[in-house]
Backbone bond lengths (Angstrom), bond angles and torsions (degrees), N, CA, C in turn:
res aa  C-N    CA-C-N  psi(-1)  N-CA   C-N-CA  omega(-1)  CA-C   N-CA-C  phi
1 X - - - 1.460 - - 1.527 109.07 -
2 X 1.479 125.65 139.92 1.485 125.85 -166.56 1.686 90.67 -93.21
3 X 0.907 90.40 175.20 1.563 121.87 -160.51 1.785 111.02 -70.93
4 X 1.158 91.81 -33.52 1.930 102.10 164.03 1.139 112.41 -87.13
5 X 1.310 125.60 -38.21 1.211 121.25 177.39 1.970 114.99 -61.86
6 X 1.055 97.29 -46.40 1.788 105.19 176.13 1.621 103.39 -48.39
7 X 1.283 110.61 -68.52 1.268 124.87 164.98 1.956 113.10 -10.00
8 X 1.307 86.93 -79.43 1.487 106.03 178.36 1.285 101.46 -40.04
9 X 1.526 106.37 -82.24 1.233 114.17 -167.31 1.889 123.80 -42.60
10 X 1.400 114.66 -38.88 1.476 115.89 161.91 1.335 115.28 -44.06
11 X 1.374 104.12 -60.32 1.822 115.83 176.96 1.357 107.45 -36.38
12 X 1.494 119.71 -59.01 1.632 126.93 178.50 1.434 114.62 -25.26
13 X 1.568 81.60 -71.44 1.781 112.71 173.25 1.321 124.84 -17.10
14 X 1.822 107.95 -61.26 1.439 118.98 -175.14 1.404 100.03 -80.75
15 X 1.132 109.77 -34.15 2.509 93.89 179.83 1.027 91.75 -73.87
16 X 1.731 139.81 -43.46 1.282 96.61 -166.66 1.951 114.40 -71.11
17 X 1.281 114.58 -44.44 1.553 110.10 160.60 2.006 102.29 -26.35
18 X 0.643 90.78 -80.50 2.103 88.86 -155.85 1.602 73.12 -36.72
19 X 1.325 154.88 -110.50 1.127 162.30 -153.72 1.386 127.21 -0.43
20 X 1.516 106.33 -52.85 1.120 130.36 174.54 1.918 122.28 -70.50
21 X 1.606 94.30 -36.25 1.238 124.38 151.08 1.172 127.84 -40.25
22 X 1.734 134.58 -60.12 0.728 155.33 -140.14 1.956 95.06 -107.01
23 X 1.370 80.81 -46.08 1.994 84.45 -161.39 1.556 95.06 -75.12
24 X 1.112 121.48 -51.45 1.520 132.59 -148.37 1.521 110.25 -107.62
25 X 1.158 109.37 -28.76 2.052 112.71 169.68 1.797 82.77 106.56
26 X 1.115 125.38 -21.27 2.039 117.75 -174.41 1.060 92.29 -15.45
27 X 1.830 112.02 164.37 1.317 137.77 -173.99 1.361 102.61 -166.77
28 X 1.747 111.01 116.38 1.082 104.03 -154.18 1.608 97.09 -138.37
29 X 1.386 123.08 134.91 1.536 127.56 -157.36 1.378 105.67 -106.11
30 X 1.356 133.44 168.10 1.758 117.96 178.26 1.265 118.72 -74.06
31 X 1.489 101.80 133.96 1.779 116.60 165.15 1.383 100.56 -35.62
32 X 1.715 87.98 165.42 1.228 108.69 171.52 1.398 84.49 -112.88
33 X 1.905 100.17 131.27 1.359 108.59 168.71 1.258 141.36 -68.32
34 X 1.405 102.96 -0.78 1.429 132.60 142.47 1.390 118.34 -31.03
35 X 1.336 129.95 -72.91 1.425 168.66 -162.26 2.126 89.99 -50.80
36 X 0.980 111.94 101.65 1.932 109.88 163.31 1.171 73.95 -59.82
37 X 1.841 99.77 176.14 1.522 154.66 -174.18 1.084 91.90 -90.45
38 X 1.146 134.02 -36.08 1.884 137.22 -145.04 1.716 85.32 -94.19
39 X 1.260 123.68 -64.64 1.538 131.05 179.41 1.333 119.39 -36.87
40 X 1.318 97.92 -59.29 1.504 126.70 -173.03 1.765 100.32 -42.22
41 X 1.905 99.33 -64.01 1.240 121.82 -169.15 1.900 100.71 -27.68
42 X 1.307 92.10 -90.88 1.272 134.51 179.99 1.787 97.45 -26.46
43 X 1.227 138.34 -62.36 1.482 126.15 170.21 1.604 118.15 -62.70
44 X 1.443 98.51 -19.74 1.667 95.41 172.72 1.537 104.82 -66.16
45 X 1.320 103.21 -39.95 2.093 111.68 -178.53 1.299 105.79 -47.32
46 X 1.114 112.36 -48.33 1.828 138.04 -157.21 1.965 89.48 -53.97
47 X 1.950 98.95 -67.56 1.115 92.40 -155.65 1.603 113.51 -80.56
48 X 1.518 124.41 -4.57 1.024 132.20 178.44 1.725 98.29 -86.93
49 X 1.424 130.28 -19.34 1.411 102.93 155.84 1.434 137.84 -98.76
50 X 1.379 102.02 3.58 1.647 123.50 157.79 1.382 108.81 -59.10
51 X 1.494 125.16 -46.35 1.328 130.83 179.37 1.246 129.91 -54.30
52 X 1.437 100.95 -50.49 1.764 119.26 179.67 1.606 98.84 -76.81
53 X 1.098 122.63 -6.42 1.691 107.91 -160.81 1.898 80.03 -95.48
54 X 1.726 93.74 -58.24 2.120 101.43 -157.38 2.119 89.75 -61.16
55 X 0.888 105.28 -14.30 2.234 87.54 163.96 0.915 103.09 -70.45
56 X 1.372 132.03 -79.85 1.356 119.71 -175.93 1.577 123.14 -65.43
57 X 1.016 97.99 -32.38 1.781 88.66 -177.78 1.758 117.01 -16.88
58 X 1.362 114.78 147.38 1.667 103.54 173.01 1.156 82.25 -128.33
59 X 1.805 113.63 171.05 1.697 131.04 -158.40 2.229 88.90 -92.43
60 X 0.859 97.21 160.23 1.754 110.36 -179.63 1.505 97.86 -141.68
61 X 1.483 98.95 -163.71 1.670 83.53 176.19 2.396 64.80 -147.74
62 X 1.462 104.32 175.28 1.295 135.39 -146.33 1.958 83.06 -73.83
63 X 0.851 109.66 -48.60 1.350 111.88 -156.03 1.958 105.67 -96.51
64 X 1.467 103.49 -4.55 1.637 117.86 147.30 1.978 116.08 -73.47
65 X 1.268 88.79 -48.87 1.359 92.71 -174.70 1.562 118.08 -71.26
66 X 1.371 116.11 -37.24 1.325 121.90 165.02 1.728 126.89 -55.42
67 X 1.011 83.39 -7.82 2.017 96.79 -171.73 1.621 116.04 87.58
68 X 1.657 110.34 23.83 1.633 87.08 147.19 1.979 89.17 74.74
69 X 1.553 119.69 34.59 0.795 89.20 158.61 2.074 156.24 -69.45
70 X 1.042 142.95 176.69 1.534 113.04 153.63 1.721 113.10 -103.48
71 X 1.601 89.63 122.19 1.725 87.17 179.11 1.558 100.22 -121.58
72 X 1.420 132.02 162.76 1.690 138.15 143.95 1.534 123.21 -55.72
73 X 1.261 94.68 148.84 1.814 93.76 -179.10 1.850 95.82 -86.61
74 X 1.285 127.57 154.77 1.228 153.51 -179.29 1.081 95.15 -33.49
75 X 1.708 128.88 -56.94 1.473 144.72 -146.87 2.004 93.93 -83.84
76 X 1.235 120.56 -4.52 1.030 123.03 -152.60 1.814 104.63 -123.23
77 X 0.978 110.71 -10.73 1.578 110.71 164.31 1.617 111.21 -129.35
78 X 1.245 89.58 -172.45 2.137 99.48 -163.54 1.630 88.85 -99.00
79 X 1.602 119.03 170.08 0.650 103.66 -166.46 1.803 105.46 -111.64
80 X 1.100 100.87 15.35 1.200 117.81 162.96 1.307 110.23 -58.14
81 X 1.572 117.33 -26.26 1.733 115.02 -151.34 1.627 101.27 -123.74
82 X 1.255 97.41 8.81 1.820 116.34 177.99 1.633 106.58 -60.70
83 X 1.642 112.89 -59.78 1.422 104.54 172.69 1.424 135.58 -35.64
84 X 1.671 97.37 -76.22 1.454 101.46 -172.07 1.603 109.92 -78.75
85 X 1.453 115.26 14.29 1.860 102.86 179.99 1.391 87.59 -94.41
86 X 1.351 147.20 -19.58 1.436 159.24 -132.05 1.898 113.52 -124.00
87 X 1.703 101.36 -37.69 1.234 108.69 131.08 1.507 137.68 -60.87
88 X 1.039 116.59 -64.51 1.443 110.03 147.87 1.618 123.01 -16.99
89 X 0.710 105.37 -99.97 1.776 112.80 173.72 1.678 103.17 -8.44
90 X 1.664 94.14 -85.05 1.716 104.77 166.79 1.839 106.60 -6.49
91 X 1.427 98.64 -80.26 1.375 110.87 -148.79 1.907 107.37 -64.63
92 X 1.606 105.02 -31.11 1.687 93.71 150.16 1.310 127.58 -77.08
93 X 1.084 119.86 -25.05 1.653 94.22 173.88 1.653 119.55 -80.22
94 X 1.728 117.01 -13.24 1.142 117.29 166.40 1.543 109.39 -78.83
95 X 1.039 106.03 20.44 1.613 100.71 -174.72 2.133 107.94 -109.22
96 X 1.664 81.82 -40.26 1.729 93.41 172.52 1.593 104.67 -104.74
97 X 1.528 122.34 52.67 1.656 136.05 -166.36 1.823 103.56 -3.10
98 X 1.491 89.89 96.08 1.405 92.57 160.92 1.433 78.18 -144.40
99 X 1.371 104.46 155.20 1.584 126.29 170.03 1.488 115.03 -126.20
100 X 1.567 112.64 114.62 1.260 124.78 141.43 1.510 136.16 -42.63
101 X 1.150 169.67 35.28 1.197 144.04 -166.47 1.944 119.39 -121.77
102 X 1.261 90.85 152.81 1.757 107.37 -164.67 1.639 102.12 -89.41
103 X 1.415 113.63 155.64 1.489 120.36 152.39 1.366 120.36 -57.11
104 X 1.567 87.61 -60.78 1.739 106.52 -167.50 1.631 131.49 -98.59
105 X 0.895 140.89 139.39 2.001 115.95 -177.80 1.846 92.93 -36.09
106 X 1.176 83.64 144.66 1.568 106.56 155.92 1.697 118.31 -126.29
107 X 0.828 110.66 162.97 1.820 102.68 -178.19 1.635 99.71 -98.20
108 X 1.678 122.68 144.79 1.608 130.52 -169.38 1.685 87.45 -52.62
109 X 1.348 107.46 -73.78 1.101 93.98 -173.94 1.424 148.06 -6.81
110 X 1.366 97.89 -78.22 1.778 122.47 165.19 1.651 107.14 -49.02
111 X 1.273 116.78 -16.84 1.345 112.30 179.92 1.124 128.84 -105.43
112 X 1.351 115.64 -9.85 1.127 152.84 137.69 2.141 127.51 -28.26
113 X 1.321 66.03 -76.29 1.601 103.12 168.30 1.698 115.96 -56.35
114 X 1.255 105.13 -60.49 1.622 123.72 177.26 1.677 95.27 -46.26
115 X 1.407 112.17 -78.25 1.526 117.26 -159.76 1.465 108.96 -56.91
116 X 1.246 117.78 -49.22 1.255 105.88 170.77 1.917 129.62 -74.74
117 X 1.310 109.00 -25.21 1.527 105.74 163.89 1.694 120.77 -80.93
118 X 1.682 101.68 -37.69 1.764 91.57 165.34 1.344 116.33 -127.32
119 X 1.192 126.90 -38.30 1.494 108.59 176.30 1.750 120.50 -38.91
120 X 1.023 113.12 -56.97 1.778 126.65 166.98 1.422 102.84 -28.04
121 X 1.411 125.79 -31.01 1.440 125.76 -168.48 1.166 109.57 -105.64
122 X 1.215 122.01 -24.11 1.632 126.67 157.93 1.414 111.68 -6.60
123 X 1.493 122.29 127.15 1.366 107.29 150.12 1.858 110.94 -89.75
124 X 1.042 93.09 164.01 2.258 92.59 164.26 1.914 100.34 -166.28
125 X 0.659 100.97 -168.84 1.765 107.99 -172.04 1.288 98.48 -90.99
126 X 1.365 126.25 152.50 1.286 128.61 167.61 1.290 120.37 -109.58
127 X 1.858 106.52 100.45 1.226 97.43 -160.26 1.769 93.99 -167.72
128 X 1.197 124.15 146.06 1.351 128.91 -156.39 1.553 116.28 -152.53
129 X 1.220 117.29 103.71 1.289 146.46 -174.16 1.384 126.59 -111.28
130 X 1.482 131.10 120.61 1.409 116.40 -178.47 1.582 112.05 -59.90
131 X 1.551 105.48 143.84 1.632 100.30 -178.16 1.349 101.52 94.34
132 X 1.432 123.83 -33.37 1.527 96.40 -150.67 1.402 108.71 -100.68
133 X 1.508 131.97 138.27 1.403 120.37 -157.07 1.748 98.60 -124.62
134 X 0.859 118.10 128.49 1.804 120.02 172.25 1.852 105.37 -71.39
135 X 1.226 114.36 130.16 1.334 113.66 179.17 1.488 121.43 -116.49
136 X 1.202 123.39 124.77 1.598 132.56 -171.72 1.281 109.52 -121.65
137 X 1.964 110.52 122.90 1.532 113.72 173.47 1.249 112.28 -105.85
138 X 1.618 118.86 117.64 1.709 112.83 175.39 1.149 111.70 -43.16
139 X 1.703 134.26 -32.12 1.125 119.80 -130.72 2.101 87.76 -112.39
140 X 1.521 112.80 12.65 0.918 125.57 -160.24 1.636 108.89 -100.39
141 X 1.314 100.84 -18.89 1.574 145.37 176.92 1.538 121.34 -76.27
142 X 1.453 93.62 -66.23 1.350 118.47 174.10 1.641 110.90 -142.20
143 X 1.405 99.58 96.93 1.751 120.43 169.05 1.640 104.99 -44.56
144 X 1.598 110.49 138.03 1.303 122.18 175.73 1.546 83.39 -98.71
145 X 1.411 99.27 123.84 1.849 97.55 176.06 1.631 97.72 -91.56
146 X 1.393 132.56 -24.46 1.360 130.26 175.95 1.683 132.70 -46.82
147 X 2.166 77.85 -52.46 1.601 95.27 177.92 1.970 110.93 -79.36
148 X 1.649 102.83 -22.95 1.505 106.07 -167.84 1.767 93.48 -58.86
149 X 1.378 119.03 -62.93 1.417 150.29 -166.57 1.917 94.67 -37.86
150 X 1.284 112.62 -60.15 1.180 115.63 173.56 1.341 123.20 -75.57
151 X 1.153 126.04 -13.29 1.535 134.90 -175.00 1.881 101.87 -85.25
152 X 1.785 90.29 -28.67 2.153 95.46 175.55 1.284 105.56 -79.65
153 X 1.605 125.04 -44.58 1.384 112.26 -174.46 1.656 122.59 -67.99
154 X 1.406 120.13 -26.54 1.299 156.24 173.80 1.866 92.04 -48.69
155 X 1.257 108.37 -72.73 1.499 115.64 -179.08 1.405 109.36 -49.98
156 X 1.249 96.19 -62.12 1.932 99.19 164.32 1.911 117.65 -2.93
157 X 1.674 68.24 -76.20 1.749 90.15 -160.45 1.715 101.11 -61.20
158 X 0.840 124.08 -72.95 1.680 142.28 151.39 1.428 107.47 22.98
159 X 1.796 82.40 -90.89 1.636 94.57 -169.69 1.305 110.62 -126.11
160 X 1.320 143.65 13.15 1.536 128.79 127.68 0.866 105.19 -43.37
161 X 1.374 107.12 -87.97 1.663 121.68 -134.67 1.458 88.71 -77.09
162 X 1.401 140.20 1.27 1.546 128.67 177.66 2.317 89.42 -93.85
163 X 1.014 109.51 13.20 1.354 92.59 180.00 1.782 119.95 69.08
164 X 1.179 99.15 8.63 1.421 81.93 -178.43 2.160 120.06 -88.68
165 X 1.501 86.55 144.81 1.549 87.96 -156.83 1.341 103.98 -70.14
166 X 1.612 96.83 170.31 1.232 112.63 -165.06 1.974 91.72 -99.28
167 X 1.311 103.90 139.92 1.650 132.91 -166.70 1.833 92.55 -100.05
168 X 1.552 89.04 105.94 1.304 91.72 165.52 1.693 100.49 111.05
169 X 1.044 123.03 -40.52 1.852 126.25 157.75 1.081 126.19 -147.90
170 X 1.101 125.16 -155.85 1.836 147.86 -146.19 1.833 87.45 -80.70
171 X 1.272 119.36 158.83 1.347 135.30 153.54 1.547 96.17 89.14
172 X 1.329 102.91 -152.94 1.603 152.01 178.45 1.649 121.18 -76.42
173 X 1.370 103.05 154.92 1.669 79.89 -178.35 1.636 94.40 -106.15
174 X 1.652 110.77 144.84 1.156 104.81 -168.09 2.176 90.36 -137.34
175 X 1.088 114.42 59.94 1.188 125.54 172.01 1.010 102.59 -34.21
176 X 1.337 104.90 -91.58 1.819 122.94 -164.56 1.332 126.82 -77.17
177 X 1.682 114.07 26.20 1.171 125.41 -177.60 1.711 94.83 -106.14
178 X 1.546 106.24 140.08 1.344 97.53 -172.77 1.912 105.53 -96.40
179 X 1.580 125.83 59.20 1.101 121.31 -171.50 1.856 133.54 -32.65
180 X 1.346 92.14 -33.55 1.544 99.53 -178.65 1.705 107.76 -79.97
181 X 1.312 138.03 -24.18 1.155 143.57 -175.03 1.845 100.30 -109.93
182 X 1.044 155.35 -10.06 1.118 151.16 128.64 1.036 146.65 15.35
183 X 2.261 116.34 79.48 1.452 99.52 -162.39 1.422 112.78 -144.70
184 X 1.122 104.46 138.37 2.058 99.93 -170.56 1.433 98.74 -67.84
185 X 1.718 88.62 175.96 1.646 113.44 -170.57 1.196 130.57 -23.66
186 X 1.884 116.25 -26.56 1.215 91.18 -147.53 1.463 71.70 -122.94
187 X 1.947 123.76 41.55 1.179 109.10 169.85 1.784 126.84 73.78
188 X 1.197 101.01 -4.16 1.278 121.70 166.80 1.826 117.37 -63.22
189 X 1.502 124.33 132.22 1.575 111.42 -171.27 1.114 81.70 -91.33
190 X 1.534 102.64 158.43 2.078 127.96 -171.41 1.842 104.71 -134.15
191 X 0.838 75.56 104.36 1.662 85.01 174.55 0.961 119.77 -23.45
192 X 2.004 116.91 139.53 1.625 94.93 -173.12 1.459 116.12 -80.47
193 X 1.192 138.53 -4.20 1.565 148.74 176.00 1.468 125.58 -66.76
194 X 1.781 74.05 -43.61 1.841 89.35 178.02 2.025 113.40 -75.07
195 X 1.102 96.51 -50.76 1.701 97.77 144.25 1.245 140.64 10.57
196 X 1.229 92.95 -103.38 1.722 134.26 173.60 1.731 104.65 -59.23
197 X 1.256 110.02 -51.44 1.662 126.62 174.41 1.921 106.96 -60.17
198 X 1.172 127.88 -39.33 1.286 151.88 -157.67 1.644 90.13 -85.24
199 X 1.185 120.21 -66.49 1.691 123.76 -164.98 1.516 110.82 -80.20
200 X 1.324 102.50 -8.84 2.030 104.02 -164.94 1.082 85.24 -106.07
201 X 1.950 149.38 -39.42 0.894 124.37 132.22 1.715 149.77 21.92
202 X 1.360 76.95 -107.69 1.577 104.15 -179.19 1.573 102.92 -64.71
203 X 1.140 128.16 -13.99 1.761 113.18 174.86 1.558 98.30 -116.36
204 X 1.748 134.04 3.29 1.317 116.61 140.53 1.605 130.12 -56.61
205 X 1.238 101.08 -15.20 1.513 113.11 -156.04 1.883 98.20 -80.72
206 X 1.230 105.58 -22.20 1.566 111.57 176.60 1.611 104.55 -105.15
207 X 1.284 112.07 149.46 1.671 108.94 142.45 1.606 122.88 -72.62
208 X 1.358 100.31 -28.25 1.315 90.35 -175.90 2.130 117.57 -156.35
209 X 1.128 137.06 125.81 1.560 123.20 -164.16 1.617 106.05 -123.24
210 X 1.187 110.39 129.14 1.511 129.05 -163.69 1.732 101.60 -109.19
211 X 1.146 116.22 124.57 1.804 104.84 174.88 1.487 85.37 -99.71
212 X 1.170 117.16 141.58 1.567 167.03 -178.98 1.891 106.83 -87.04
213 X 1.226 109.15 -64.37 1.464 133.74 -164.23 1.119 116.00 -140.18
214 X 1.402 134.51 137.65 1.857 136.27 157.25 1.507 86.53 -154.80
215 X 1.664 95.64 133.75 1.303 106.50 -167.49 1.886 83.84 -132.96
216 X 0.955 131.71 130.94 1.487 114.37 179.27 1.990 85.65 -120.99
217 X 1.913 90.93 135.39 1.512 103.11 -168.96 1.349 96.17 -92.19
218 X 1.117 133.09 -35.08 1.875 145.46 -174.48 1.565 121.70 -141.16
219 X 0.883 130.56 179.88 1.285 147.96 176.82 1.439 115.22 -177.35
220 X 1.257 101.05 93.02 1.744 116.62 175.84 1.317 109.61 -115.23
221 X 2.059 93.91 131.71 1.033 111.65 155.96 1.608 139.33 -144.38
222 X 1.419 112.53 146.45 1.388 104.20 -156.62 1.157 125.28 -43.34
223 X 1.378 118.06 -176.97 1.440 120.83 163.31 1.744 119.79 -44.35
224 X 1.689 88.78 -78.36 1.288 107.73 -161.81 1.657 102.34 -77.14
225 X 1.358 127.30 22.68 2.303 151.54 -174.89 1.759 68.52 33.80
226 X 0.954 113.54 102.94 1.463 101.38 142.59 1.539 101.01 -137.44
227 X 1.521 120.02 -13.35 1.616 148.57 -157.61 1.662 111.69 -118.95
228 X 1.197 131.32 151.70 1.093 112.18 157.40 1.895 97.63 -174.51
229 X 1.285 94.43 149.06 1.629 106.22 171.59 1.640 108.56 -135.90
230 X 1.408 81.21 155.52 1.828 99.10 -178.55 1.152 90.44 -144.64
231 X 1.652 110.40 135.16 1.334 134.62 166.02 1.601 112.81 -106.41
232 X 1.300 119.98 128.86 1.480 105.28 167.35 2.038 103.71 -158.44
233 X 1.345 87.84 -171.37 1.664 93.64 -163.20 1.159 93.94 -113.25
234 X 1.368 133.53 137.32 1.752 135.99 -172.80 1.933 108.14 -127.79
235 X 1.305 98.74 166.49 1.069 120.55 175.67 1.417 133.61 -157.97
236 X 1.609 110.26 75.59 1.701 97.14 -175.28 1.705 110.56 -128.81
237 X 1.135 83.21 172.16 2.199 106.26 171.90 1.112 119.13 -75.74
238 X 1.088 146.55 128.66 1.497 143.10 126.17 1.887 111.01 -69.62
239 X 0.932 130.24 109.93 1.031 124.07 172.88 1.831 116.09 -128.68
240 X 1.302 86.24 144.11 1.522 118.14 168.30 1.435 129.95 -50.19
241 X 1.530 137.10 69.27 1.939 94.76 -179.53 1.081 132.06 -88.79
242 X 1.143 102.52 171.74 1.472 103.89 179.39 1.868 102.66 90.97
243 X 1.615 111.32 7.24 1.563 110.70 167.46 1.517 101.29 -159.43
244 X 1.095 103.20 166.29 1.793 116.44 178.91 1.744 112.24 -76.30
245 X 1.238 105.87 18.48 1.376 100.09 -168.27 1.574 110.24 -105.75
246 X 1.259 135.11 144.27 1.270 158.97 170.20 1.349 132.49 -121.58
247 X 1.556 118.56 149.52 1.597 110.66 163.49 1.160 108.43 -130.91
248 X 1.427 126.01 112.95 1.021 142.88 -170.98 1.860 113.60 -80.00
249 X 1.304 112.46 114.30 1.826 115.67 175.97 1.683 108.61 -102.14
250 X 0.951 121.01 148.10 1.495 144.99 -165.17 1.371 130.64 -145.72
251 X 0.927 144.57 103.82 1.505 129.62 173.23 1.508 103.29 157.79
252 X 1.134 102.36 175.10 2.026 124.41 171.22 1.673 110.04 -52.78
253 X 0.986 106.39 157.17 1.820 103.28 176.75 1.703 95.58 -174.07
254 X 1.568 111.73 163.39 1.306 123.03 -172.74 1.702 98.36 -119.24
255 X 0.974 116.70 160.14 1.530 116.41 125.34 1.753 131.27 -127.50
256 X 1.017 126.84 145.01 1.138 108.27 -171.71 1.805 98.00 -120.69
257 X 1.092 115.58 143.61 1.641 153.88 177.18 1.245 151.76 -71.31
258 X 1.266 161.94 76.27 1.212 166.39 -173.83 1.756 126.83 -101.72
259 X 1.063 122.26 143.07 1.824 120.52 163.52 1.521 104.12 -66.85
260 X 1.521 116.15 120.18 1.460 111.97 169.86 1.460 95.71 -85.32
261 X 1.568 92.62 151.99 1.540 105.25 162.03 1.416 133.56 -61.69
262 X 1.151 95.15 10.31 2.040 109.24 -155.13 1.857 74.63 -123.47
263 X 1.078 142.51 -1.92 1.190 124.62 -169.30 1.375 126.34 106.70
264 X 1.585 132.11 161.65 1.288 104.69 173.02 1.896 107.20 74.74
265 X 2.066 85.38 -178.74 1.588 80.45 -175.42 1.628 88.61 -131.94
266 X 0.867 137.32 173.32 1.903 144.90 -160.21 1.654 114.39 -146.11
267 X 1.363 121.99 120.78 1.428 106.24 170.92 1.366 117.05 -78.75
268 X 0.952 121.50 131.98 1.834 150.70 169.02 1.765 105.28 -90.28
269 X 1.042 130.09 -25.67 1.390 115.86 178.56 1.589 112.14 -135.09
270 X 1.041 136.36 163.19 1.995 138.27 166.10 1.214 88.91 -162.38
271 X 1.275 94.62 124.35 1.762 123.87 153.25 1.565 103.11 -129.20
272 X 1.064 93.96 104.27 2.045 114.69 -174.91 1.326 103.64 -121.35
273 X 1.289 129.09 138.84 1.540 137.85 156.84 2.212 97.38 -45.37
274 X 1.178 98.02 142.96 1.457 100.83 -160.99 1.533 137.93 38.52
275 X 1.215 138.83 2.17 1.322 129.97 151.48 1.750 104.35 -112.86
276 X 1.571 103.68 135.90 1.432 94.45 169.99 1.609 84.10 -166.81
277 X 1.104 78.47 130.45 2.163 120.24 168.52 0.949 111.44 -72.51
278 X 1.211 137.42 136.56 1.418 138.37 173.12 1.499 95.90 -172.20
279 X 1.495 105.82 161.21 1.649 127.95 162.68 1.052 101.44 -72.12
């Protein structure tokens, strides 16, 4: 592109920005000067025909948008014929880009079952764009409280106890700690200050903590998941830098479990070899 033309074309760029601005509320941060005019152009098109489509767009439901196929209910074929009717399915909705996909194994069956008893009922916008793909999580449907439960203690280890700060204030990041519901061993509630004060603490006291070992002995959860405990055997560092020195923790520890309201599941209790909460 010649040198007037770039020109031009930037100029384009910014009316159409104020435009998009103006019509649609867009909010738009600085290019990367990386980015040609010609590139740039062309995603400005993109999102200015995302715009005009999602105004009008009207709501459908999954199995409108697909064309109204005819399928059997689960209860209604062998299960011999579970695979490839289930492939099938797959291969229309990859055809009108919507994507299925799970966290965890799911069984064909159950997946089977799902798309045609609720996905089909889905609402989404009716509206169709090159590139643009509609995205669906089974597990978004129906929460794995097993994998959620481990996905909180996981964070734990991660980015607590890795020190990483908390975005937005003072301390640690303590996401998946449920501070306001918060209660030692003997079931006792712990202030949420004392808490937060208790864990930012105990991981000032290191520069830096390495787990060694996590052995998890159980993972129980209630009937009705509203509860849950994990028992396991640990092994980590507190360490020093800038010297050879360490403090090594060892032993049995719990965590205990809840559904946060924000989603997900949150620890409410830790009894760990070296950190412990209490009044």
């Amino acid at each position: 592109m010649k040198r007037d033309q770039e020109i031009d074309r930037k100029i384009d760029n910014e009316l159409k920005k104020r435009d998009l601005t103006e019509k649609y509320g867009a909010s738009f941060s600085t290019v990367n000067d990386d980015l040609s005019p010609e590139i740039e152009n062309i995603w400005l098109n993109n999102i200015e025909e995302f715009e005009k489509q999602y105004e009008k767009a009207k709501l459908t439901t999954v199995w409108e948008y697909i064309g109204k196929p005819e399928y059997r209910k689960i209860t209604e074929i062998n299960e011999s014929e579970i695979s490839p009717r289930l492939n099938e399915l797959f291969d229309l909705l990859d055809k009108n880009n919507i994507s299925l996909d799970t966290i965890c194994d799911v069984e064909e069956k159950e997946l089977y079952r799902f798309i045609t008893d609720e996905l089909f009922e889905q609402e989404m916008d009716d509206m169709r764009m090159p590139g643009m793909t509609s995205c669906f999580i089974y597990e978004e449907f129906h929460p794995n409280a097993k994998n959620e439960i481990e996905r909180a203690i996981d964070y734990f280890f991660r980015m607590t106890m890795a020190k990483m700060k908390n975005i937005g204030g003072e301390g640690y990041d303590l996401l998946y700690i449920d501070e306001q519901n918060f209660c030692d061993i003997d079931g006792n509630t712990i202030d949420k200050e004392k808490v937060i004060k208790s864990i930012n603490t105990f991981l000032d006291s290191f520069d830096s903590l390495s787990i060694v070992t996590y052995d998890v002995k159980s993972l129980d959860i209630n009937k009705e998941e509203e509860d849950a405990r994990v028992d396991f055997h640990i092994c980590y560092r507190g360490v020093f830098d800038g010297t050879a020195q360490c403090v090594e923790f060892k032993g049995d520890g719990s965590f205990k479990l809840h559904p946060s309201e924000y989603g997900g599941w949150s620890i409410y209790q830790i009894d760990m070899p070296g950190l412990k909460i209490s009044n």
